[in-house]
C-alpha positions as CSV (number, residue, x, y, z in Angstrom):
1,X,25.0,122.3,70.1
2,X,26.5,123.2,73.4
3,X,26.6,126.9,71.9
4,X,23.6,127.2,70.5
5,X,22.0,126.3,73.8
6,X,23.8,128.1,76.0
7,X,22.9,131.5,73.3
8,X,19.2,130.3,73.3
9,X,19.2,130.3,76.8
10,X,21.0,133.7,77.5
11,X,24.0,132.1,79.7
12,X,26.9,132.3,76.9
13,X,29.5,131.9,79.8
14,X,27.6,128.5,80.5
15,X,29.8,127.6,77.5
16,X,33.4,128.3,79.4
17,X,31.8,125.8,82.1
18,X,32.0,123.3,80.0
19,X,35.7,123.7,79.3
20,X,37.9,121.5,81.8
21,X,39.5,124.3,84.1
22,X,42.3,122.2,85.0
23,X,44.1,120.9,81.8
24,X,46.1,118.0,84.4
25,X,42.4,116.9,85.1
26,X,41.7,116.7,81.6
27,X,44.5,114.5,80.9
28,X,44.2,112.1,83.6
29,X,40.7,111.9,82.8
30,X,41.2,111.2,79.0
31,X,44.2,108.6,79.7
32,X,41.7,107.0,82.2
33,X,38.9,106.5,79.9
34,X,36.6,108.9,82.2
35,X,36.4,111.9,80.2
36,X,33.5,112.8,77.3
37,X,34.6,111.6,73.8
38,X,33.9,115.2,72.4
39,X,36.6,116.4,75.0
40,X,39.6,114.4,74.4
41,X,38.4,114.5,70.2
42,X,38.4,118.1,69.5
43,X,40.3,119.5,73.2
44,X,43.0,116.9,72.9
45,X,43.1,115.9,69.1
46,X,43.5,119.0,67.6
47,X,46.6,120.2,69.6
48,X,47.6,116.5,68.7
49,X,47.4,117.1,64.9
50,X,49.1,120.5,65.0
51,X,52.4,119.0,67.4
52,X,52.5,116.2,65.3
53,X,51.9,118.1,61.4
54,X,55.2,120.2,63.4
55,X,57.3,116.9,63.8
56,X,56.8,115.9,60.7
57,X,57.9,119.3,59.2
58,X,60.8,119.4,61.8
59,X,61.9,115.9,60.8
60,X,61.9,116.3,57.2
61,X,64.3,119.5,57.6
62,X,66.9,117.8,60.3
63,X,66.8,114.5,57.1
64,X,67.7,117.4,54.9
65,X,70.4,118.7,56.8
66,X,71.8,115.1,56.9
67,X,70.9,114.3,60.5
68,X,68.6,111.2,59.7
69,X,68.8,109.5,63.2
70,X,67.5,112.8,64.9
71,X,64.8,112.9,62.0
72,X,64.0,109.4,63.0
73,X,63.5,110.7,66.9
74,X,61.5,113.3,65.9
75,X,59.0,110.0,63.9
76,X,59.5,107.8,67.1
77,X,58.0,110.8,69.2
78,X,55.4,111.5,66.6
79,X,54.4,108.0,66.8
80,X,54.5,108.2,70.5
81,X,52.4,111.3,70.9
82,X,49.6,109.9,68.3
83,X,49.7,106.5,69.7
84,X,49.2,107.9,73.2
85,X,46.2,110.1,71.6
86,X,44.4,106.9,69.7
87,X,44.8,105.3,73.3
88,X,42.5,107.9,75.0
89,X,40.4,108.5,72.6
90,X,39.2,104.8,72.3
91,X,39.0,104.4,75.9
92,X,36.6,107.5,76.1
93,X,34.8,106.5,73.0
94,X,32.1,104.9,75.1
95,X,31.6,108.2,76.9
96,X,28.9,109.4,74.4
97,X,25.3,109.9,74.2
98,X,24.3,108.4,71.1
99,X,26.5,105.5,70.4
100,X,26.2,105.4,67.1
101,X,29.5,108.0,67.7
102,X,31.4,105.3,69.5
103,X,31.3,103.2,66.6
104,X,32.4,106.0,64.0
105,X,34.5,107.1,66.4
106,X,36.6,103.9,66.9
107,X,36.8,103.4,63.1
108,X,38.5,106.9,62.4
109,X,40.5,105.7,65.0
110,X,41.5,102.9,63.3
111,X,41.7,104.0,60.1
112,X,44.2,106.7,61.6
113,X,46.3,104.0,63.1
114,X,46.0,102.3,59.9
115,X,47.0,105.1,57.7
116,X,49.9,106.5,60.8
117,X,51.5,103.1,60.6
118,X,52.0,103.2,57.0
119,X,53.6,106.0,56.2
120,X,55.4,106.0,59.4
């Protein structure tokens, strides 16, 4: 919607305003609970998925090669990483406009933790 506006209105660079210039900021903000909830969900969570999705792969292959306790580092740090992730989003889940998307919000959430704790 961001997009669309800032095409409607002639100012696409209006869009890279938006965009946190300082990624420290960003964090600080999202561990904080100070930062919008579409920030820290699609700025923060994506990375998130991809560095963890890597871990898992990584852990798998170093199990394979017979090195379990570095395989089980790799799931502590995974754990760590999404943990740290489900934090910040939750806290910024009030940071919304509508807040019908706090509530859905905070039940992927849950779900997630749900799901990350069981096959963890």
């Amino acid at each position: 919607m961001l997009f669309a506006r800032a095409v409607i209105c002639g100012k696409v660079s209006t869009v890279w305003h938006a965009l946190e210039p300082d990624l420290r900021t960003l964090l600080r903000r999202a561990l904080n609970g100070e930062e919008r909830l579409w920030k820290v969900w699609w700025f923060w969570g994506i990375p998130v998925g991809l560095a963890t999705s890597a871990l898992i792969v990584f852990a798998e292959m170093l199990r394979n090669a017979g090195w379990n306790g570095a395989g089980a580092g790799l799931d502590v740090l995974k754990l760590l990483v999404y943990l740290t992730w489900f934090g910040a989003a939750w806290r910024c889940s009030g940071n919304v406009v509508n807040r019908t998307w706090t509530g859905i919000a905070r039940a992927a959430i849950a779900l997630a933790l749900g799901i990350t704790a069981l096959t963890a």
